[in-house]
C-alpha positions as CSV (number, residue, x, y, z in Angstrom):
1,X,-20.3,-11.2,-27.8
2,X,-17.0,-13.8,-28.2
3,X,-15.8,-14.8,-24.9
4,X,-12.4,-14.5,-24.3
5,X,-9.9,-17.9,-24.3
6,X,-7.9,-18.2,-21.3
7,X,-4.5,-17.7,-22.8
8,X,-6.2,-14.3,-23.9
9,X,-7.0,-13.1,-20.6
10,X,-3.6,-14.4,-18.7
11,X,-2.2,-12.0,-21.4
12,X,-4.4,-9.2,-20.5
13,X,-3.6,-9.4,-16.9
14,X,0.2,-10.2,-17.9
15,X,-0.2,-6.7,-19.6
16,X,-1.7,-5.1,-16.6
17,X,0.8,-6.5,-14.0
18,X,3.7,-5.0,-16.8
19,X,1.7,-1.5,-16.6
20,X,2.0,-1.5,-12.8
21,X,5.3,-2.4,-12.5
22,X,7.1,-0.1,-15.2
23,X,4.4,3.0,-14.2
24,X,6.0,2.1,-10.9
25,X,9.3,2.2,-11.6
26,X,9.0,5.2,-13.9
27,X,7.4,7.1,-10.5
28,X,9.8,5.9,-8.2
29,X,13.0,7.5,-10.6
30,X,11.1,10.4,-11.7
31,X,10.5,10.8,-7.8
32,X,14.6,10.9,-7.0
33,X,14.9,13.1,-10.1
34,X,12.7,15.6,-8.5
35,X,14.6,15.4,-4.9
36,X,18.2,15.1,-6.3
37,X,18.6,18.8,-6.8
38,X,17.7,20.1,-3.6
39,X,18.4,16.8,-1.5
40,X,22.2,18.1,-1.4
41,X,21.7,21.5,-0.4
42,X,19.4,19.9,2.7
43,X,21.5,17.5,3.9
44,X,24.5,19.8,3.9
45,X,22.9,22.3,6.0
46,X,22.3,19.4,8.1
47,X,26.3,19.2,8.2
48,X,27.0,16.4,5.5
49,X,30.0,16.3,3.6
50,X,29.4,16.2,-0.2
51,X,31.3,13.0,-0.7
52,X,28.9,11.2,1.8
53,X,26.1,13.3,-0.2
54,X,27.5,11.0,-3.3
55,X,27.6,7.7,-1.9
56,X,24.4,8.1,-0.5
57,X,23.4,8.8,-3.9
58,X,25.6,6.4,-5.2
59,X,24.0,3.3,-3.2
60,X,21.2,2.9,-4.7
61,X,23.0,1.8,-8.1
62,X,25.7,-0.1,-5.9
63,X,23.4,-2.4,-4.5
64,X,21.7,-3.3,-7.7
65,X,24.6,-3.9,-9.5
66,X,25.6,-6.0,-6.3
67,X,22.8,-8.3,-6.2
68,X,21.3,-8.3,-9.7
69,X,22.9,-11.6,-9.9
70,X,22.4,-12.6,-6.6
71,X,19.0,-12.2,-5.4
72,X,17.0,-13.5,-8.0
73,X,19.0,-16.6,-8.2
74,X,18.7,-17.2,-4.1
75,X,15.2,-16.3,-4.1
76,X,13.7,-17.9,-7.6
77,X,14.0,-21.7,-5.9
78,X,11.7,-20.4,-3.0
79,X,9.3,-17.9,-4.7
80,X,6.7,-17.2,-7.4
81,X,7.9,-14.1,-10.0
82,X,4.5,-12.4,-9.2
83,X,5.4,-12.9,-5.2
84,X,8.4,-11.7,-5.6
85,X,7.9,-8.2,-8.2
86,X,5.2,-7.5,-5.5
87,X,7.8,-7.7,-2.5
88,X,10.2,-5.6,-4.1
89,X,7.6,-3.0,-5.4
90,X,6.5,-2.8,-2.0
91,X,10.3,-2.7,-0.3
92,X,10.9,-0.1,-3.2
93,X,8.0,2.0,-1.8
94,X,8.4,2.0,1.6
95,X,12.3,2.6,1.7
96,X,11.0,5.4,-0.5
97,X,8.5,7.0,1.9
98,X,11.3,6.9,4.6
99,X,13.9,7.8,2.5
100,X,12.2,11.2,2.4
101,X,10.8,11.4,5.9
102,X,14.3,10.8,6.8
103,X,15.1,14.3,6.5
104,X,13.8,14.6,9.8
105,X,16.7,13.1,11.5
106,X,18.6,15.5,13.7
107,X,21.8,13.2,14.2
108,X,23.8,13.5,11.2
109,X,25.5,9.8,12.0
110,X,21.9,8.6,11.9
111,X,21.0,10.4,9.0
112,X,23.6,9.3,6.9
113,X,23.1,5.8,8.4
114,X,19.8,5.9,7.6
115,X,20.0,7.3,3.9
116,X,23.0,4.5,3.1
117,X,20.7,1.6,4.5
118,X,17.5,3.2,2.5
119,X,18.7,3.6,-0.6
120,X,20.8,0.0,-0.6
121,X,17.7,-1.9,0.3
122,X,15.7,-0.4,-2.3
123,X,18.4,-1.1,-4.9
124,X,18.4,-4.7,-4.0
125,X,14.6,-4.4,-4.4
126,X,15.3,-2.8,-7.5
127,X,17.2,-6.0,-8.5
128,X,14.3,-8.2,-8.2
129,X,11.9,-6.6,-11.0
């Protein structure tokens, strides 16, 4: 059997890193797509007005349009790529997980503070990949 070169196999695992991080991505908004229908009708009945409904929505794709430019920029001088896709896959996922046991939250302040703050740290996540 041929052994592989090196260049071949960094290639390979450059392939397998892509795999991760766009089946990753593709979970995460397939995830919200799922929640987005019924997400409204909870947090109403937990006394949320329908315009705070929409920016909470809306803050995810604030903050990445926010610090696309920023992040990568302030962050690239100090960090690897690979360092930094793992950080924000794993900030993505566990603003994810909290996002949804935040539904949990009987203070609607705190709920709404909560969902704002979630969402806008996994969009600046988001920026990173």
């Amino acid at each position: 059997p041929k052994t592989p070169k090196p260049q071949e196999k960094l290639c390979e695992i450059h392939l397998i890193m892509k795999g991760f991080i766009l089946t990753g991505t593709f979970v995460s908004n397939t995830a919200y797509s799922f929640i987005a229908p019924f997400l409204p009708i909870v947090y109403a009945d937990k006394g949320v007005s329908p315009e705070t409904i929409g920016w909470i929505f809306a803050m995810y794709s604030l903050s990445v349009v926010v610090f696309s430019p920023l992040i990568p920029k302030l962050l690239a001088k100090n960090f690897d790529k690979k360092q930094l896709i793992n950080a924000a896959l794993f900030v993505m996922s566990i603003c994810f997980l909290l996002f949804g046991y935040s539904i949990h939250i009987q203070d609607v302040n705190w709920l709404v503070g909560v969902a704002i703050a979630l969402r806008g740290f996994q969009g600046g996540a988001s920026a990173l990949i």
